[in-house]
Wavefront OBJ file of the C-alpha trace (Angstrom):
o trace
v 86.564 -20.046 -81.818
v 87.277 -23.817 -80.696
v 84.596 -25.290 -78.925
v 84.816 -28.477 -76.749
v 84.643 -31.552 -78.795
v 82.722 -33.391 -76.287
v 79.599 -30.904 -76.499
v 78.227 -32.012 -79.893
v 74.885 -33.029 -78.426
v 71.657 -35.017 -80.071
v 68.726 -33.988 -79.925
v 65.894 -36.502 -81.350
v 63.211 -34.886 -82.630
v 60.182 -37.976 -82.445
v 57.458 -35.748 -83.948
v 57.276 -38.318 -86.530
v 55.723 -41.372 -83.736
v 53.113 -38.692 -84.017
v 52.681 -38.563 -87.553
v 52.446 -42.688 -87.457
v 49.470 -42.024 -84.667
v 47.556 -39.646 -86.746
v 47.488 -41.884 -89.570
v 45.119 -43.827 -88.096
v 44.257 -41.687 -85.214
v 44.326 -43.464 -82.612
v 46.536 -44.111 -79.869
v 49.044 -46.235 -80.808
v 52.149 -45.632 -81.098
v 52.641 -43.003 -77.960
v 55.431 -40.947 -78.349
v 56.266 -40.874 -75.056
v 57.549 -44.471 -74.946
v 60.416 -43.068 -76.749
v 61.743 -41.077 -73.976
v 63.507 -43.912 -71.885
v 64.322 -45.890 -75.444
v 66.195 -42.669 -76.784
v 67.877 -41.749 -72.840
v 69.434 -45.590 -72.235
v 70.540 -44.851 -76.705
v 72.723 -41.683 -76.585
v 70.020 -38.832 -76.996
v 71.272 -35.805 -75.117
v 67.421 -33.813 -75.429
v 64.320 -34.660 -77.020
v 62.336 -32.571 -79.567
v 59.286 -32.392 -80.545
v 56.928 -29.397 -82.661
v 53.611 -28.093 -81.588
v 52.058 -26.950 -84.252
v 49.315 -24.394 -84.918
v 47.398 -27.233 -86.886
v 48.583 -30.137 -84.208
v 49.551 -32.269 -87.390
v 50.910 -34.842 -85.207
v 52.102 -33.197 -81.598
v 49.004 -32.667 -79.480
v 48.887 -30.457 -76.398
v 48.495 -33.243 -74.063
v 51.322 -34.836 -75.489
v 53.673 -32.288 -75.081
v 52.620 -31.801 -71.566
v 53.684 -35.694 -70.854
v 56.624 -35.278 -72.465
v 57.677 -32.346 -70.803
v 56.777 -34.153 -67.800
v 58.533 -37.223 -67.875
v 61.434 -37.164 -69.559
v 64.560 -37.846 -68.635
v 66.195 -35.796 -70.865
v 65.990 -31.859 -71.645
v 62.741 -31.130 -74.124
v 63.250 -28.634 -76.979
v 60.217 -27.324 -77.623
v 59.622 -25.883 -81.367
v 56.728 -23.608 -81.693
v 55.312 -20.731 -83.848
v 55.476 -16.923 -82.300
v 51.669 -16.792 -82.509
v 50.879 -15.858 -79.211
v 48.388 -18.205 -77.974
v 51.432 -20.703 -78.739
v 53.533 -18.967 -76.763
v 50.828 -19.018 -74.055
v 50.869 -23.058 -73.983
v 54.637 -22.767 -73.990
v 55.346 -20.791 -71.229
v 52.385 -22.586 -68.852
v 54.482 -26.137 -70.112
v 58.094 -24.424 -69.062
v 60.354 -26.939 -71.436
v 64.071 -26.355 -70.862
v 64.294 -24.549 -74.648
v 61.438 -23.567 -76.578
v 63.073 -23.210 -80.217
v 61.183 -20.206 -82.221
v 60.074 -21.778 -85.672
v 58.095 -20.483 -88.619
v 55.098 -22.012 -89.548
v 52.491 -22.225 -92.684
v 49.875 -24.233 -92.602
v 50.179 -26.033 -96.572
v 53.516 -26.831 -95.593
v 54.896 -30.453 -95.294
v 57.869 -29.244 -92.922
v 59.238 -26.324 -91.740
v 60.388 -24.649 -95.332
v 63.081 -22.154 -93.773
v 64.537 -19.561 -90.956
v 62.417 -17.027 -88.980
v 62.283 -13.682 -91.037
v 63.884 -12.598 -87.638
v 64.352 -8.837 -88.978
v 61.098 -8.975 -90.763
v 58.920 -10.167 -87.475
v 61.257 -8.704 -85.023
v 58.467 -6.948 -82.772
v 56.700 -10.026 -82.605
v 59.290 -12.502 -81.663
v 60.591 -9.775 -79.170
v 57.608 -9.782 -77.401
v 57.756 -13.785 -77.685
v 60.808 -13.581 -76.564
v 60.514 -11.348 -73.428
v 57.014 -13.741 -72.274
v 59.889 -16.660 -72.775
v 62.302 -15.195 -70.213
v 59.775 -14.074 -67.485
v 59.026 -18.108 -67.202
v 62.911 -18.949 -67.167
v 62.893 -20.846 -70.419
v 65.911 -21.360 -72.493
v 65.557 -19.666 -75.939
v 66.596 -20.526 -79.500
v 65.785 -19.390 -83.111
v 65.579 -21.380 -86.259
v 67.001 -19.278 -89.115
v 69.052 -19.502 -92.233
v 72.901 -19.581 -92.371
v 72.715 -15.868 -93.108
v 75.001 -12.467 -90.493
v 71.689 -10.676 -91.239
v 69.221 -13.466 -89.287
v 72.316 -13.751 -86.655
v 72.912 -10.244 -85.657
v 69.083 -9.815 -84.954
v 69.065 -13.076 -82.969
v 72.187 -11.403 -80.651
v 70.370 -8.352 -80.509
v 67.603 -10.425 -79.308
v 69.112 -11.769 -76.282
v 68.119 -15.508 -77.429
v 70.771 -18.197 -76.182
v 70.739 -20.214 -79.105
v 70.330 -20.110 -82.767
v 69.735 -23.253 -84.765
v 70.807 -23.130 -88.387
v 68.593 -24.206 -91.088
v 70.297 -27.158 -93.009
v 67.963 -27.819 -95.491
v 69.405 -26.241 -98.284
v 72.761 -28.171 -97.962
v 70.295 -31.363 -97.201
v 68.530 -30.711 -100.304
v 71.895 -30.317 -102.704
v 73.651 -32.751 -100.796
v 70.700 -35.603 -101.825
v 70.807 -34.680 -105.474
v 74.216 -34.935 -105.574
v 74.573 -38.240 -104.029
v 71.350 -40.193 -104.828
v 69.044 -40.584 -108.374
v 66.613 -37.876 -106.197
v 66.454 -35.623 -109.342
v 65.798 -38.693 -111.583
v 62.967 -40.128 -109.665
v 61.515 -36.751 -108.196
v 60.462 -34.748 -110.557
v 59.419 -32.231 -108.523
v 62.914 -31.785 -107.494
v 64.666 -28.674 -109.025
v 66.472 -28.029 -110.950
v 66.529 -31.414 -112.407
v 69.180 -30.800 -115.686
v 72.386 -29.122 -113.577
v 75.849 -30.819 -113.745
v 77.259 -32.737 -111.414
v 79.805 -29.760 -111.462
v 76.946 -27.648 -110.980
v 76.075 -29.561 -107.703
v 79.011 -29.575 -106.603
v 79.654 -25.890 -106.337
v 75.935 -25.326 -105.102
v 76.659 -27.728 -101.943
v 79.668 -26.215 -101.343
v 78.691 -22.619 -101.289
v 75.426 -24.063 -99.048
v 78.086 -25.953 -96.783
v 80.546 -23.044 -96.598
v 77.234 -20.552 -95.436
v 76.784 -22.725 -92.534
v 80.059 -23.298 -91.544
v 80.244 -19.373 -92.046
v 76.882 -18.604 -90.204
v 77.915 -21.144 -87.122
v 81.484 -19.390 -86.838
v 79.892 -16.086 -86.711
v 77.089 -16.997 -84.120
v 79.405 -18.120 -81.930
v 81.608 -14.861 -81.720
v 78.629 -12.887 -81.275
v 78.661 -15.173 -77.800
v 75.908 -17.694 -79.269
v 74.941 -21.059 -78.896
v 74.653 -22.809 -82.058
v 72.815 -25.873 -83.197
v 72.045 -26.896 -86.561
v 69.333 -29.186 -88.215
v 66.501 -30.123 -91.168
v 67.297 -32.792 -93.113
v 70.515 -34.434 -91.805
v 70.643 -37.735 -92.143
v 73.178 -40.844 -91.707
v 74.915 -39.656 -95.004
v 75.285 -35.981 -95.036
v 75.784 -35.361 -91.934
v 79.662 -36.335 -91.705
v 80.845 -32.938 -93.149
v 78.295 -30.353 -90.366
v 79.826 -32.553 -87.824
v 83.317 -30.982 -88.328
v 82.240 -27.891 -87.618
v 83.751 -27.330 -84.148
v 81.367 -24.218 -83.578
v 78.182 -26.509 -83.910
v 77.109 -27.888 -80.990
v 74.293 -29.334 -81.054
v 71.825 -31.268 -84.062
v 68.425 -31.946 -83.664
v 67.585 -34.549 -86.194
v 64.457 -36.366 -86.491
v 62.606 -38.194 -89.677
v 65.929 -39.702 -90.337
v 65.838 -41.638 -87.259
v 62.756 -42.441 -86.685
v 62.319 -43.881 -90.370
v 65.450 -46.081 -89.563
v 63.833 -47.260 -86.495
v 61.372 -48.664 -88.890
v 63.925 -51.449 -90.071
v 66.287 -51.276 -87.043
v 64.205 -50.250 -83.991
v 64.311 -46.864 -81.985
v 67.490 -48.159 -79.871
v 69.854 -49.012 -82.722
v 68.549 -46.294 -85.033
v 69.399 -43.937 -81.958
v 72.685 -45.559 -80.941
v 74.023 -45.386 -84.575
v 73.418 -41.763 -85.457
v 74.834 -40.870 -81.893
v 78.108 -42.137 -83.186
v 78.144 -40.234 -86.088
v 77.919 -37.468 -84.038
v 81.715 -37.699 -82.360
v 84.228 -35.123 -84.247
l 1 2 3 4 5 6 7 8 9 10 11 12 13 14 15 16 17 18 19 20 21 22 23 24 25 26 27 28 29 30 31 32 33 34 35 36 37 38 39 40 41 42 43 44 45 46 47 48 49 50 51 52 53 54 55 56 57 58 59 60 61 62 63 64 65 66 67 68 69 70 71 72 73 74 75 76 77 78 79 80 81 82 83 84 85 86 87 88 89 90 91 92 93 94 95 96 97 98 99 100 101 102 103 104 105 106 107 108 109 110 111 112 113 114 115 116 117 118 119 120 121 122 123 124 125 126 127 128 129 130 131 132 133 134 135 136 137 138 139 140 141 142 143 144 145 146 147 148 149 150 151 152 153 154 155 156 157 158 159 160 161 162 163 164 165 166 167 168 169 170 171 172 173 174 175 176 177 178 179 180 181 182 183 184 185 186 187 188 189 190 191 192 193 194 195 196 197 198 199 200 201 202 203 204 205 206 207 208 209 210 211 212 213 214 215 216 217 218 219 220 221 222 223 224 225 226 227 228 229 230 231 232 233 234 235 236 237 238 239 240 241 242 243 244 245 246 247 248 249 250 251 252 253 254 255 256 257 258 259 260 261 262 263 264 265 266 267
């Protein structure tokens, strides 16, 4: 199914602003001077995570957000109901349905959607009685994709992570320097065929999704070098990238950092 070239969106997730706060816990830097920096830059939504542990994300920033910017806020959450509580008083336009564990650096993969289906459905239905805009974070898999449809979600975002994962041991000395990257002693053969079967499940996942009549977006990991190849795929559209940018912004400020991976977006 051909989708409209022009809809590959951005979403900038700025979580990590949050994560530089915390460090020293204080106040500085607010993620909510982003907004306007990543609006006037070529962001088409802003994300950010509320977490059960509020790693970085705090309540009252999420309400600011939500309340000033000028751009649609994605919302990622947890189905643990008093999350979904705090959700539904904030009304984002999307709130995107994540899993969650608490040892975790970052989100480690899809919702189990078939495994915690009665939950998220009643997540799901409190979503819809406040209007809000619903997506799910799962793998590249028709078994986490029919259960979305039957769902009734909007969107489903496609866990990238795998392909990120292959992709940087393929292209960088990650498995050299890493060493608890795995496996460490496969081919470059080996790679190869591993990123392509992870490539071709998300190009098959996204074309799928979008027959069933869903929204797709697509995200974890992508940075300014892999993402080149998810960007063909015409049933994508929409990325929600976030450490990338903000670690460029580091080096290049928020704007430029922004700006570039905006034009890496265009088909």
């Amino acid at each position: 199914m051909h989708v409209d070239k022009a809809k590959m969106t951005l979403g900038v997730n700025i979580d990590h602003i949050a994560v530089l706060r915390e460090a020293r816990k204080i106040n500085d830097p607010d993620p909510l001077m982003a907004l306007a920096i990543c609006a006037q830059s070529g962001a088409d939504q802003i994300t950010i995570h509320l977490r059960e542990d509020r790693r970085h994300i705090h309540d009252e920033d999420a309400r600011r957000i939500i309340a000033s910017s000028p751009l649609p806020v994605n919302l990622e959450c947890a189905i643990e109901p008093s999350i979904i509580d705090i959700v539904c008083t904030l009304r984002p336009h999307r709130a995107t349905l994540v899993p969650e564990k608490r040892q975790e650096v970052t989100t480690e993969g899809g919702l189990d959607v078939s495994g915690n289906y009665d939950s998220i459905y009643k997540a799901v239905q409190q979503l819809k009685e406040r209007e809000i805009e619903i997506s799910l974070f799962i793998d590249p898999t028709r078994e986490a994709i029919e259960a979305s449809e039957r769902l009734g979600v909007e969107w489903v975002e496609l866990h990238t992570g795998s392909y990120a994962n292959l992709y940087a041991m393929r292209h960088s000395a990650l498995p050299h320097s890493h060493h608890a990257i795995e496996p460490l002693n496969l081919s470059r053969h080996a790679l190869d065929s591993l990123l392509e079967n992870a490539y071709g499940a998300i190009v098959d996942a996204a074309n799928y999704a979008r027959s069933l009549g869903l929204k797709v977006a697509a995200g974890h990991g992508l940075n300014y070098q892999n993402i080149a190849p998810i960007v063909t795929i015409e049933t994508i559209e929409e990325l929600n990238i976030g450490q990338s940018i903000i670690a460029r912004s580091v080096f290049t400020g928020l704007a430029t950092a922004v700006s570039d991976m905006k034009a890496l977006c265009h088909r």
